[in-house]
Structures are given as C-alpha cells and as structure tokens.
FIVEX-701461 format. One record per atom (N, C-alpha, C): residue in one letter; atom name; x, y, z. Coordinates in steps of 0.1 Angstrom, whole numbers, plus 5000, padded with zeros to 4 digits. Layout:
<sites>
<site><ronu>A</ronu><nupa>CA</nupa><X>X</X><Y>Y</Y><Z>Z</Z></site>
...
</sites>
This chain:
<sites>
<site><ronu>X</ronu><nupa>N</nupa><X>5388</X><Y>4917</Y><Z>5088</Z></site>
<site><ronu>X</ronu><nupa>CA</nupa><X>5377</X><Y>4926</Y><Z>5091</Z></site>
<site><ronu>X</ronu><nupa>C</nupa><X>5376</X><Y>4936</Y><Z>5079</Z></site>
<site><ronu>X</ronu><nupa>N</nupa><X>5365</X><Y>4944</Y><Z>5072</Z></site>
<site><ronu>X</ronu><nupa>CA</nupa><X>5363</X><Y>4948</Y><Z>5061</Z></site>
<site><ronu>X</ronu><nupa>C</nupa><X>5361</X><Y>4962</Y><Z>5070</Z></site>
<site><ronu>X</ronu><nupa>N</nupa><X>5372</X><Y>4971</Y><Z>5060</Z></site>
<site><ronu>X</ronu><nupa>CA</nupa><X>5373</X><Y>4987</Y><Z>5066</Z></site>
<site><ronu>X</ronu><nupa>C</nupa><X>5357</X><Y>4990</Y><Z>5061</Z></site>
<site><ronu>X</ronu><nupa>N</nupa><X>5360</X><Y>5001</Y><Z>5071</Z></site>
<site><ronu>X</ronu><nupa>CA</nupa><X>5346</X><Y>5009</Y><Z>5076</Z></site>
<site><ronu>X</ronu><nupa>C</nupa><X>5342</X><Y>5016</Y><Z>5058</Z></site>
<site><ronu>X</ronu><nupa>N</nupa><X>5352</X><Y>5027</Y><Z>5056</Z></site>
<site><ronu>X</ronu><nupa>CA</nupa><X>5351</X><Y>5033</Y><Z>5043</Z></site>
<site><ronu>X</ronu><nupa>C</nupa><X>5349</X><Y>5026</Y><Z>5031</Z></site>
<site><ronu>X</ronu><nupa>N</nupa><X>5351</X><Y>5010</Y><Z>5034</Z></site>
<site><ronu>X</ronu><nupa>CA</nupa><X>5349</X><Y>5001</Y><Z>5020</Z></site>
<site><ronu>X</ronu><nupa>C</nupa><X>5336</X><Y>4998</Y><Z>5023</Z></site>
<site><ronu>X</ronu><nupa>N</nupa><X>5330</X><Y>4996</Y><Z>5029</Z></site>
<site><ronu>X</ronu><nupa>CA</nupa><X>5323</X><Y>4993</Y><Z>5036</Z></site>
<site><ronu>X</ronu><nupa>C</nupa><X>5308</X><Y>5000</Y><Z>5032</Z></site>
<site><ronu>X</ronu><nupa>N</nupa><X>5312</X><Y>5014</Y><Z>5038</Z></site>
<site><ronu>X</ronu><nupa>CA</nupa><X>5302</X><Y>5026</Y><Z>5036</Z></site>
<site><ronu>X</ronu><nupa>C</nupa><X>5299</X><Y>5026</Y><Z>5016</Z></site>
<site><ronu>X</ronu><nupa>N</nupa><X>5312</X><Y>5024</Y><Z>5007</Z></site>
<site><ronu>X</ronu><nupa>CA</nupa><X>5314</X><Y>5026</Y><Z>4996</Z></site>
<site><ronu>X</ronu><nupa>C</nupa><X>5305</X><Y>5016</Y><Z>4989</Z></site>
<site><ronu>X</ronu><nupa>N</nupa><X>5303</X><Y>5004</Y><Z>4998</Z></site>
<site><ronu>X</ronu><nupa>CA</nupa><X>5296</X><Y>4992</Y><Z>4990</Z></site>
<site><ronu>X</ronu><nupa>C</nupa><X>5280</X><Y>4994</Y><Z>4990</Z></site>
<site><ronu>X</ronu><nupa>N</nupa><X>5281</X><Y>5000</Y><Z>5007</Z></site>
<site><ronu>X</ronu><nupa>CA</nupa><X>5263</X><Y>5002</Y><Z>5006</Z></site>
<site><ronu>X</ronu><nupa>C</nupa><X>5263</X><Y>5011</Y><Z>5000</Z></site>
<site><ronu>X</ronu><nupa>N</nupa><X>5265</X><Y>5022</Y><Z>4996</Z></site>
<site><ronu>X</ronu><nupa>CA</nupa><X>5262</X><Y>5029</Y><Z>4986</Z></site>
<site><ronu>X</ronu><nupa>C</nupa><X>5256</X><Y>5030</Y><Z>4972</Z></site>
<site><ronu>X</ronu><nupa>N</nupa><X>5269</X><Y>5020</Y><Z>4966</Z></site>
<site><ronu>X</ronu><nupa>CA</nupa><X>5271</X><Y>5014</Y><Z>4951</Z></site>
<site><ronu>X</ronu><nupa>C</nupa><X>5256</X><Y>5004</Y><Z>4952</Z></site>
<site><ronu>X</ronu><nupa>N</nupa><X>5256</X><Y>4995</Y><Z>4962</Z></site>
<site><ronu>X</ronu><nupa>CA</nupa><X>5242</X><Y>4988</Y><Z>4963</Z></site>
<site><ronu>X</ronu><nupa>C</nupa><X>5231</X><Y>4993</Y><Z>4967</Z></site>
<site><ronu>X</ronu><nupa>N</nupa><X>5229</X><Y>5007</Y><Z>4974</Z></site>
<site><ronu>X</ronu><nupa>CA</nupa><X>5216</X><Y>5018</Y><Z>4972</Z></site>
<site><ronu>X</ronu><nupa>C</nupa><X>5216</X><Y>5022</Y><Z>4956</Z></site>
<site><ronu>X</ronu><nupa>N</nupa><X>5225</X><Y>5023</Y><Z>4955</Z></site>
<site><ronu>X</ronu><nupa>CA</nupa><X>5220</X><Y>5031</Y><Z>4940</Z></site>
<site><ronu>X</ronu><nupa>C</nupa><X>5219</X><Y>5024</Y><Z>4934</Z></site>
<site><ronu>X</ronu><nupa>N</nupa><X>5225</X><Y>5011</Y><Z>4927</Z></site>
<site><ronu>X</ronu><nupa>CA</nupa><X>5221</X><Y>5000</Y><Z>4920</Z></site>
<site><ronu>X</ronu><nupa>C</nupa><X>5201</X><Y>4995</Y><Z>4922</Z></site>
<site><ronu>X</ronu><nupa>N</nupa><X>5201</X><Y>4991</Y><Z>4935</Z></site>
<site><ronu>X</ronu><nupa>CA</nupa><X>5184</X><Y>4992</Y><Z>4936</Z></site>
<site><ronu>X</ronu><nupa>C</nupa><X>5181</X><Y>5004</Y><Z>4932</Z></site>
<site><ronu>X</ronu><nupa>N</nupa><X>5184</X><Y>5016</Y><Z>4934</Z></site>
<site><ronu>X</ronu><nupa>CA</nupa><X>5173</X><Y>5025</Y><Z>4933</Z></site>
<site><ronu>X</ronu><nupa>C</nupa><X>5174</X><Y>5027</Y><Z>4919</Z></site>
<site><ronu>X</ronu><nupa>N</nupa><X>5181</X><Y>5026</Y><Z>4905</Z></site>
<site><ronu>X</ronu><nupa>CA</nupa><X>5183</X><Y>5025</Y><Z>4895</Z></site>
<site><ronu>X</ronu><nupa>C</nupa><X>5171</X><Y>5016</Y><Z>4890</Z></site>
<site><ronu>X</ronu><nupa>N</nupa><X>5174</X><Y>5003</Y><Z>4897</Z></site>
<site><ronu>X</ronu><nupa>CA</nupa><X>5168</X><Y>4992</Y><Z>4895</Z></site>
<site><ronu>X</ronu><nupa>C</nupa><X>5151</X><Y>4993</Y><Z>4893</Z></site>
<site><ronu>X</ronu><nupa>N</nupa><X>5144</X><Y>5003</Y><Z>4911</Z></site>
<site><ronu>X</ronu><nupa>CA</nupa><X>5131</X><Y>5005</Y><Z>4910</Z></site>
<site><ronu>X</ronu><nupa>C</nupa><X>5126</X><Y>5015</Y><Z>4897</Z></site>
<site><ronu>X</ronu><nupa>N</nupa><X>5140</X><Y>5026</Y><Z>4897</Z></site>
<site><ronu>X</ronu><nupa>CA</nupa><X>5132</X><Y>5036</Y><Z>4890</Z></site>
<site><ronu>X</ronu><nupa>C</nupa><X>5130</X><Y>5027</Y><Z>4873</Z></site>
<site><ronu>X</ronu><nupa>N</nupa><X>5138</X><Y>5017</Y><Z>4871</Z></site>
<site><ronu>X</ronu><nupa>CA</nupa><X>5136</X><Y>5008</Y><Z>4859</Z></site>
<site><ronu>X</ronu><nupa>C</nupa><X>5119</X><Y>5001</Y><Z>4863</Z></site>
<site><ronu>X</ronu><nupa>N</nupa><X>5121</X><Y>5002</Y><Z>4868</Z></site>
<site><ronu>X</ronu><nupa>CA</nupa><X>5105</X><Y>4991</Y><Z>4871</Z></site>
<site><ronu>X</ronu><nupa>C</nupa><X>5094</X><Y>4999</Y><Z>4874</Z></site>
<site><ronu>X</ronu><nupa>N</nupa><X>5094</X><Y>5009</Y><Z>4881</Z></site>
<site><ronu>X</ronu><nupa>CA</nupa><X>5084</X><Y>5017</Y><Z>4884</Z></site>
<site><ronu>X</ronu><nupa>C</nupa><X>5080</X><Y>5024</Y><Z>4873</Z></site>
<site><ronu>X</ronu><nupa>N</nupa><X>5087</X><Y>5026</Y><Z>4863</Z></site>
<site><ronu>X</ronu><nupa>CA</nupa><X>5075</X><Y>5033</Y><Z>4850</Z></site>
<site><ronu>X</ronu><nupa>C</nupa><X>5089</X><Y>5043</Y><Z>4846</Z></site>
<site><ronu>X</ronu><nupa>N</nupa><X>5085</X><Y>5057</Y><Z>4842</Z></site>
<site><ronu>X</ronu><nupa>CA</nupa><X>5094</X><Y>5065</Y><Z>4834</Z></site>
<site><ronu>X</ronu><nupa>C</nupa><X>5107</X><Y>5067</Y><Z>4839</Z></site>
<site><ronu>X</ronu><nupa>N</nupa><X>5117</X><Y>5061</Y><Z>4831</Z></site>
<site><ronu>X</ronu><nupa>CA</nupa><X>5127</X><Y>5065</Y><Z>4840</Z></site>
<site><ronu>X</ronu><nupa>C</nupa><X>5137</X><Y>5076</Y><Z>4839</Z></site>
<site><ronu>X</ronu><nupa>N</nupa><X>5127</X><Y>5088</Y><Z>4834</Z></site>
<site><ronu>X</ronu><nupa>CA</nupa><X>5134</X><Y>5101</Y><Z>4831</Z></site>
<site><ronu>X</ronu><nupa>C</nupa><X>5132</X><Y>5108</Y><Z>4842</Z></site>
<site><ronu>X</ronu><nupa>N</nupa><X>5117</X><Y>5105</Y><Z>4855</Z></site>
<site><ronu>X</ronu><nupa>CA</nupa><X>5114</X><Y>5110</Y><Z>4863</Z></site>
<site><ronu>X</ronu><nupa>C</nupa><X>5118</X><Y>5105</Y><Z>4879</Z></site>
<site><ronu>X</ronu><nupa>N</nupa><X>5123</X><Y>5109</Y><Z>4889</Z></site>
<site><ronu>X</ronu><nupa>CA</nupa><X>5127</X><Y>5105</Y><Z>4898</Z></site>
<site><ronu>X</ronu><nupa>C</nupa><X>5117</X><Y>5095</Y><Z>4906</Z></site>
<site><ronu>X</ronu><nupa>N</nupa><X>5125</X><Y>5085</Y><Z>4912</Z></site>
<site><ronu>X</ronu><nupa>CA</nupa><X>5118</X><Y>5076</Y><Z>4920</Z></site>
<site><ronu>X</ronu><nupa>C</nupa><X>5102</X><Y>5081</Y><Z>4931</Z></site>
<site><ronu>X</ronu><nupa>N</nupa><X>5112</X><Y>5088</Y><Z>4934</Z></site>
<site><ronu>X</ronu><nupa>CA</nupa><X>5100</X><Y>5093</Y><Z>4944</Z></site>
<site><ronu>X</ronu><nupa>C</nupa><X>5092</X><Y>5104</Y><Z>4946</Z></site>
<site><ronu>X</ronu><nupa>N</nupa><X>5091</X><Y>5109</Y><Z>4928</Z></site>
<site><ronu>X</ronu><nupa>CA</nupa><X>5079</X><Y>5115</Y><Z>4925</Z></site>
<site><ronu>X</ronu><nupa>C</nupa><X>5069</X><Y>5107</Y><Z>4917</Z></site>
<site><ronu>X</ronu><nupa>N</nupa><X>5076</X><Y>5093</Y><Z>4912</Z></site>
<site><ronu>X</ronu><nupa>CA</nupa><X>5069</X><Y>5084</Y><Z>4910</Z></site>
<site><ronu>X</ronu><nupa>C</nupa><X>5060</X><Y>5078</Y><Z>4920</Z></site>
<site><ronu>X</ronu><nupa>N</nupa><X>5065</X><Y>5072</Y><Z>4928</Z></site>
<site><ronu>X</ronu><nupa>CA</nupa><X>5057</X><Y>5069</Y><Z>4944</Z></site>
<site><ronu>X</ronu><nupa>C</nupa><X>5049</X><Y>5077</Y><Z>4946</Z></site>
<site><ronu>X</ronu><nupa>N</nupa><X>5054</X><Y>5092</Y><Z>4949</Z></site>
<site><ronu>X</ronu><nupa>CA</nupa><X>5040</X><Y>5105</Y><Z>4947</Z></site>
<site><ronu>X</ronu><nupa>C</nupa><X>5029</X><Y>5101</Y><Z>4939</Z></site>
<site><ronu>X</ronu><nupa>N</nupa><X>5027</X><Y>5101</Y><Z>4929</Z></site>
<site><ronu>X</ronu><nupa>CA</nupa><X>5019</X><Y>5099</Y><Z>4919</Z></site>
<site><ronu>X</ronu><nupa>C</nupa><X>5012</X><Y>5085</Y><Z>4924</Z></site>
<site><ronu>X</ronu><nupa>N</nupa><X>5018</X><Y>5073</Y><Z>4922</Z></site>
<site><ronu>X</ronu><nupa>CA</nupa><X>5014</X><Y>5062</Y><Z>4932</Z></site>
<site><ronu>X</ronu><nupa>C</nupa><X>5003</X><Y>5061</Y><Z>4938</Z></site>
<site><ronu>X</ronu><nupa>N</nupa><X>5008</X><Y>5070</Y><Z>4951</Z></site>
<site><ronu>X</ronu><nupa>CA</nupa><X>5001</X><Y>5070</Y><Z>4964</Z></site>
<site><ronu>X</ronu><nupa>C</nupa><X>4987</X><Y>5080</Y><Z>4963</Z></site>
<site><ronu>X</ronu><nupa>N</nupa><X>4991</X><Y>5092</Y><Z>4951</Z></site>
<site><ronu>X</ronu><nupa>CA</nupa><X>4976</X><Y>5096</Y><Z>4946</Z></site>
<site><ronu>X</ronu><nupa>C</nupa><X>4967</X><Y>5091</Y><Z>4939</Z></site>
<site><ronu>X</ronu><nupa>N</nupa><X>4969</X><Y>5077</Y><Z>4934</Z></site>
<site><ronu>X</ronu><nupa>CA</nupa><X>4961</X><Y>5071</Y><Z>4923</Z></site>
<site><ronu>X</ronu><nupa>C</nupa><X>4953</X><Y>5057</Y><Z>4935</Z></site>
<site><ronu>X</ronu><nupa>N</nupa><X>4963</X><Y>5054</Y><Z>4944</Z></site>
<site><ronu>X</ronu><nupa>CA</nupa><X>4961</X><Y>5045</Y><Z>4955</Z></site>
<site><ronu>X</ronu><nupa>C</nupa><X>4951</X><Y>5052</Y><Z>4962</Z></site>
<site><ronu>X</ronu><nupa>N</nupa><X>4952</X><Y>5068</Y><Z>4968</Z></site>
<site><ronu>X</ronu><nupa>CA</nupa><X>4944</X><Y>5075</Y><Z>4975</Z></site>
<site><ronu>X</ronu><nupa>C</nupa><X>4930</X><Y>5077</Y><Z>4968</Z></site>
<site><ronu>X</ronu><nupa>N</nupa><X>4927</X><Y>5079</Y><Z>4950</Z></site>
<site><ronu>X</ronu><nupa>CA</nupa><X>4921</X><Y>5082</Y><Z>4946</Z></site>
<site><ronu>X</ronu><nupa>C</nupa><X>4908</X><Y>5067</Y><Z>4943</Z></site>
<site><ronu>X</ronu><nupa>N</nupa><X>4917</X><Y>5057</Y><Z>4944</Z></site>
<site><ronu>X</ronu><nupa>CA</nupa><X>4909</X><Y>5042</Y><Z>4942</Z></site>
<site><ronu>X</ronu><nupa>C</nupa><X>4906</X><Y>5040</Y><Z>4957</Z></site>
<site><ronu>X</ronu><nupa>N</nupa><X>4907</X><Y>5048</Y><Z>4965</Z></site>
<site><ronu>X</ronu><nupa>CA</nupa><X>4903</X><Y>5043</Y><Z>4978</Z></site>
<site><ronu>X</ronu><nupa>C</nupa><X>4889</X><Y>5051</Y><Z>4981</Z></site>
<site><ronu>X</ronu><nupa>N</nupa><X>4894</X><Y>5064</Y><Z>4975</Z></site>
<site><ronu>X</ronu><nupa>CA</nupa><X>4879</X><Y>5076</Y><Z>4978</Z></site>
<site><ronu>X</ronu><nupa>C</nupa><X>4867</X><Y>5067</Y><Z>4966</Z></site>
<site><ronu>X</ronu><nupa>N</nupa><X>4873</X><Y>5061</Y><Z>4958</Z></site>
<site><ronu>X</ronu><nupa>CA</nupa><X>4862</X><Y>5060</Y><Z>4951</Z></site>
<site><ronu>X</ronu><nupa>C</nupa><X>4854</X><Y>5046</Y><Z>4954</Z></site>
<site><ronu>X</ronu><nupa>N</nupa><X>4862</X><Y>5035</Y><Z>4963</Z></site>
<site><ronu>X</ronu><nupa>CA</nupa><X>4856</X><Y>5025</Y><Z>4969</Z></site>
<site><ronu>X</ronu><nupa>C</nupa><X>4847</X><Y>5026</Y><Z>4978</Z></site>
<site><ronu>X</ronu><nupa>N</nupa><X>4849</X><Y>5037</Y><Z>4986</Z></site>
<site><ronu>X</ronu><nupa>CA</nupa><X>4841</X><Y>5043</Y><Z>4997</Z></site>
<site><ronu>X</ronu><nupa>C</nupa><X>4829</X><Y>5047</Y><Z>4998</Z></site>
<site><ronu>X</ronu><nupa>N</nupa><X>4828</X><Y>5057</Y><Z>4981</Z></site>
<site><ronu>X</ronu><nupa>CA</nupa><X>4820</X><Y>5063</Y><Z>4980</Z></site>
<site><ronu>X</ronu><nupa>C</nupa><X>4809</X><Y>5052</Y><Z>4971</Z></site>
<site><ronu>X</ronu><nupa>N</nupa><X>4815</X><Y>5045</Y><Z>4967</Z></site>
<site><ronu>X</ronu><nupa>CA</nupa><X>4807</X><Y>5031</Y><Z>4964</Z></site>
<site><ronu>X</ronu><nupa>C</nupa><X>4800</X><Y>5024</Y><Z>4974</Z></site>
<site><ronu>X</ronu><nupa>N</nupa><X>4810</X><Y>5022</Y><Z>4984</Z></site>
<site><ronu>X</ronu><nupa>CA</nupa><X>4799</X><Y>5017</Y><Z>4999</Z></site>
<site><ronu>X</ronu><nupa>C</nupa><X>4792</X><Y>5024</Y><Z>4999</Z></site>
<site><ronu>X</ronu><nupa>N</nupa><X>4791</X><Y>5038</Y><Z>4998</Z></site>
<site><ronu>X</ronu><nupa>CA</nupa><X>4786</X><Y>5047</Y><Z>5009</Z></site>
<site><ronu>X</ronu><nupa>C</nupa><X>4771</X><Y>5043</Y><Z>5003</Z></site>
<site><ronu>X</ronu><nupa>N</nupa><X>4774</X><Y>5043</Y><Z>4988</Z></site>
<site><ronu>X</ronu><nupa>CA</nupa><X>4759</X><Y>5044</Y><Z>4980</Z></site>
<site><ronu>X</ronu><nupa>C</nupa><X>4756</X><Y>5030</Y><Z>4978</Z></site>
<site><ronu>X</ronu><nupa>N</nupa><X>4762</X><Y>5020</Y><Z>4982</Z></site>
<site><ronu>X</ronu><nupa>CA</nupa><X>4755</X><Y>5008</Y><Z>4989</Z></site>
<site><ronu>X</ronu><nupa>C</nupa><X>4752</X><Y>5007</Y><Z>4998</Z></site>
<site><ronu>X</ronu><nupa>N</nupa><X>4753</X><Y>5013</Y><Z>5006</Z></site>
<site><ronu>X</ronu><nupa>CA</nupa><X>4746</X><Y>5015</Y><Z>5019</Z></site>
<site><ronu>X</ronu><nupa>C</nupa><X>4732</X><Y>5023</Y><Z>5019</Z></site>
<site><ronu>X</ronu><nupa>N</nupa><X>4734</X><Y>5031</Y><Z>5012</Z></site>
<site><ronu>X</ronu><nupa>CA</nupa><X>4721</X><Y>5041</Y><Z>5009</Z></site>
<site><ronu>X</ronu><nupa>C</nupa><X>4708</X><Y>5033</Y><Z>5006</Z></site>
<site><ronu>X</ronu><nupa>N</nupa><X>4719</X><Y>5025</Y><Z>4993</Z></site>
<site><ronu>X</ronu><nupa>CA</nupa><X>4703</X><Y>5020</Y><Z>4988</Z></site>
<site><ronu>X</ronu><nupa>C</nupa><X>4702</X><Y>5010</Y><Z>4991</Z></site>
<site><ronu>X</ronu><nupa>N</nupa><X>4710</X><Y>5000</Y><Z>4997</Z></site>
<site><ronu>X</ronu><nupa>CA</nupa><X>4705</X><Y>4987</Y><Z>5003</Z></site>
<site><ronu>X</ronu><nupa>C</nupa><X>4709</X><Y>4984</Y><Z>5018</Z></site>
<site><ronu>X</ronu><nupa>N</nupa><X>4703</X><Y>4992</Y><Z>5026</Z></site>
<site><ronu>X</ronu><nupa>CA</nupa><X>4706</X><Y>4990</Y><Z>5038</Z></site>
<site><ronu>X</ronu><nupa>C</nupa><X>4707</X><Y>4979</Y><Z>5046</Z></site>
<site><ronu>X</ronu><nupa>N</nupa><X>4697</X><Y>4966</Y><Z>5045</Z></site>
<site><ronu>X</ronu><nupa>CA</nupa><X>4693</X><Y>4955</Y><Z>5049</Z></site>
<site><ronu>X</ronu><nupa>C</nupa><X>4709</X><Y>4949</Y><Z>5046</Z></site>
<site><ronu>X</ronu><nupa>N</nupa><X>4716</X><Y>4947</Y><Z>5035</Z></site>
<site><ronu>X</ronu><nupa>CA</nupa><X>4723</X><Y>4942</Y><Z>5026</Z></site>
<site><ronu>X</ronu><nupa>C</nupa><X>4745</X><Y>4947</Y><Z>5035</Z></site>
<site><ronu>X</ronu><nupa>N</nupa><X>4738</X><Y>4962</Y><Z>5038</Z></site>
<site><ronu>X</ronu><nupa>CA</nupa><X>4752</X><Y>4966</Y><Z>5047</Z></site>
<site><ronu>X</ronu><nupa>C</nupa><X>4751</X><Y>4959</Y><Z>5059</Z></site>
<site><ronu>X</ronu><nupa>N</nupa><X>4741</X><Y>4955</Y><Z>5065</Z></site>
<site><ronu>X</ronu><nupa>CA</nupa><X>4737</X><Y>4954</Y><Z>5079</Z></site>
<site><ronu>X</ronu><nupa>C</nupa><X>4740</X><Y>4937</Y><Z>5076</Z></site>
<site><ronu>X</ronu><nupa>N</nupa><X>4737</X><Y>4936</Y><Z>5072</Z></site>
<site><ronu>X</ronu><nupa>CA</nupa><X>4742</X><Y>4916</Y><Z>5070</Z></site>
<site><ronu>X</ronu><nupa>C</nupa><X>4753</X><Y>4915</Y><Z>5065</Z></site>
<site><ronu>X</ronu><nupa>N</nupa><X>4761</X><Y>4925</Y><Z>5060</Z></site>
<site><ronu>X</ronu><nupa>CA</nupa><X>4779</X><Y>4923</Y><Z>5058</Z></site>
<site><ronu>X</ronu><nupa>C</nupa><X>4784</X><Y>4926</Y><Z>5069</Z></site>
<site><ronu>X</ronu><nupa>N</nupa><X>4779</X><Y>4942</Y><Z>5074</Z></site>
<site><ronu>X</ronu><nupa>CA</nupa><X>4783</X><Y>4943</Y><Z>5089</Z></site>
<site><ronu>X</ronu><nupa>C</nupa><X>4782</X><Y>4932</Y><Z>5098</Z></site>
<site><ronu>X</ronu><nupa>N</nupa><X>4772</X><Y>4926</Y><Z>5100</Z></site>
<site><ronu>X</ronu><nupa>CA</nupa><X>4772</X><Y>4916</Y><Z>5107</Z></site>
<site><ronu>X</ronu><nupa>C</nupa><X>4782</X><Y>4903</Y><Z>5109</Z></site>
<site><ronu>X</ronu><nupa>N</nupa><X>4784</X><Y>4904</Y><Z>5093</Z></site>
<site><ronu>X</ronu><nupa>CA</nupa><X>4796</X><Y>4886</Y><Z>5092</Z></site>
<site><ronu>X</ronu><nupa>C</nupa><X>4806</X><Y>4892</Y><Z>5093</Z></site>
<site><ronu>X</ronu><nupa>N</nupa><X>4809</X><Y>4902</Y><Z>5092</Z></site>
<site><ronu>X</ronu><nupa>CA</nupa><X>4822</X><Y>4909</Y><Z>5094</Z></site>
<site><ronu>X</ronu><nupa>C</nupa><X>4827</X><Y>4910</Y><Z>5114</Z></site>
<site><ronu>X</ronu><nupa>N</nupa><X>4815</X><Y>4915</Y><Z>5113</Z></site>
<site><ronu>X</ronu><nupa>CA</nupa><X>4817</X><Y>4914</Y><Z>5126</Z></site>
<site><ronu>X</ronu><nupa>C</nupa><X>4820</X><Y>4900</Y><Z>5136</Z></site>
<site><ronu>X</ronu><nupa>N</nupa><X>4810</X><Y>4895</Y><Z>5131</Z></site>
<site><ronu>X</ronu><nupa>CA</nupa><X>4815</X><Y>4879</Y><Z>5137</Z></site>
<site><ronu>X</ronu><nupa>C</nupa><X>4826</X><Y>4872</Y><Z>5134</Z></site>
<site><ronu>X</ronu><nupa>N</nupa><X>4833</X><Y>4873</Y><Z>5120</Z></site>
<site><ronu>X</ronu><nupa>CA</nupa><X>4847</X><Y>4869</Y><Z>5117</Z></site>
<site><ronu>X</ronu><nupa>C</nupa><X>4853</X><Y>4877</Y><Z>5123</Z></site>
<site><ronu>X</ronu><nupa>N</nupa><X>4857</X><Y>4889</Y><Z>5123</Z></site>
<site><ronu>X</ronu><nupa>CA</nupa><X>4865</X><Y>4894</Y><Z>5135</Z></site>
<site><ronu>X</ronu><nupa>C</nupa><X>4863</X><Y>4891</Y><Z>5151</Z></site>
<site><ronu>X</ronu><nupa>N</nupa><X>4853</X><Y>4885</Y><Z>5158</Z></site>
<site><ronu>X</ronu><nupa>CA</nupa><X>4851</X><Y>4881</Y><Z>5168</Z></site>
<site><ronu>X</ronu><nupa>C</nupa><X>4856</X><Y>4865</Y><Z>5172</Z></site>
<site><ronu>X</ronu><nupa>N</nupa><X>4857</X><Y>4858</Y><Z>5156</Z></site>
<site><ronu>X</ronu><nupa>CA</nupa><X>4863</X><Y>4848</Y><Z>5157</Z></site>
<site><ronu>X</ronu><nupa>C</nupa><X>4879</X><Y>4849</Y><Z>5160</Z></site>
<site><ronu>X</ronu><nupa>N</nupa><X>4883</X><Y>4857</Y><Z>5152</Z></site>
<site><ronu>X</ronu><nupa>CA</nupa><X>4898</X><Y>4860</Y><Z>5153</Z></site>
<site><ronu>X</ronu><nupa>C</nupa><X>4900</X><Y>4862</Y><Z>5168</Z></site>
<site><ronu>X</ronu><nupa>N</nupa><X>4896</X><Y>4872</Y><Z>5168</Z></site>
<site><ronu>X</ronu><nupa>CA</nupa><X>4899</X><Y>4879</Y><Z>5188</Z></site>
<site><ronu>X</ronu><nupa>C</nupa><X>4897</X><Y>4866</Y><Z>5196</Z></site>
<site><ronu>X</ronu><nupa>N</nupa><X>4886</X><Y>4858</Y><Z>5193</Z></site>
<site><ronu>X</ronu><nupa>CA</nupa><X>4887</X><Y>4847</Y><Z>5202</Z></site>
<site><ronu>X</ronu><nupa>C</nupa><X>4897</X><Y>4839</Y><Z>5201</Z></site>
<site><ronu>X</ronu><nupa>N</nupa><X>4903</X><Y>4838</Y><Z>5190</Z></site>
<site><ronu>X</ronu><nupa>CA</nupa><X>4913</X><Y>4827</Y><Z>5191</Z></site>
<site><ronu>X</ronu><nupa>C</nupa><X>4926</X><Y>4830</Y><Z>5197</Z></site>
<site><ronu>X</ronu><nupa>N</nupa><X>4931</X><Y>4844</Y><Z>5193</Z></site>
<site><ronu>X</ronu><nupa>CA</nupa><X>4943</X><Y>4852</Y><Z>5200</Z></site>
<site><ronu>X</ronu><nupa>C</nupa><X>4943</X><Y>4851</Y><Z>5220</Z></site>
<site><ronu>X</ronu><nupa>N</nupa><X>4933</X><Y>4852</Y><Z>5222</Z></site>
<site><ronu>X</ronu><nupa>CA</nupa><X>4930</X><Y>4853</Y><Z>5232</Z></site>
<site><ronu>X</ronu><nupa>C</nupa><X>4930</X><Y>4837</Y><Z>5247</Z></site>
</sites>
C-alpha cells in the first residue's frame, strides 16, 4: 500500500509539473496562470459581444434572412428532441 504522505507529495510534484507545463503553453510565462485565463476569458467575452452585435445588425437589416435561420434552426433542434425522446 503507498503511504498517505507519499502519496499527497506525488500529487503535488504532479500539480505543479502541469501547472508549469500550462503556464509554458498558455503564453508569458513571467505572468501567473490564472491571470492568463483572466485575460482569456476577456478576449472570449469580447469575441462574443462582438458576434452578437453582428447578428443583431443582421437581423436589422435582413429580417426575412433571420427568420429562415430561425426557422432551420428551429426545426434541427426539433429533430434532435425527437429523437431523444
């Protein structure tokens, strides 16, 4: 059986190995992991407001054009539900 304290000591050494690992991969690695992810999730947040606000102004000016996406959209999801079902 592998003691508890050896144990706890391995996941550790193997947390910080990965998290060494992401902060290698995620970009600067003078800056912590998870102000990296911060930054991330504001660029993720910021490409999302700007997709939206793209529909929105496709929707404005081609309303016929939302209304027949909405529609297949809808019906592909209708398909799904039926099948689950």
């Amino acid at each position: 059986m592998t003691d508890t304290p050896n144990l706890e000591t391995h996941l550790e050494e193997g947390i910080g190995r990965l998290q060494d690992g992401l902060d290698g991969i995620a970009g600067d690695p003078g800056a912590p992991f998870a102000t990296r992810m911060q930054g991330a999730g504001g660029m993720a947040q910021q490409g999302l407001g700007d997709i939206l606000d793209t529909l929105r102004d496709m929707t404005a000016d081609r309303p016929l054009l939302a209304l027949i996406g909405a529609s297949v959209l809808g019906f592909v999801a209708s398909l799904f539900m039926r099948r689950r079902a």
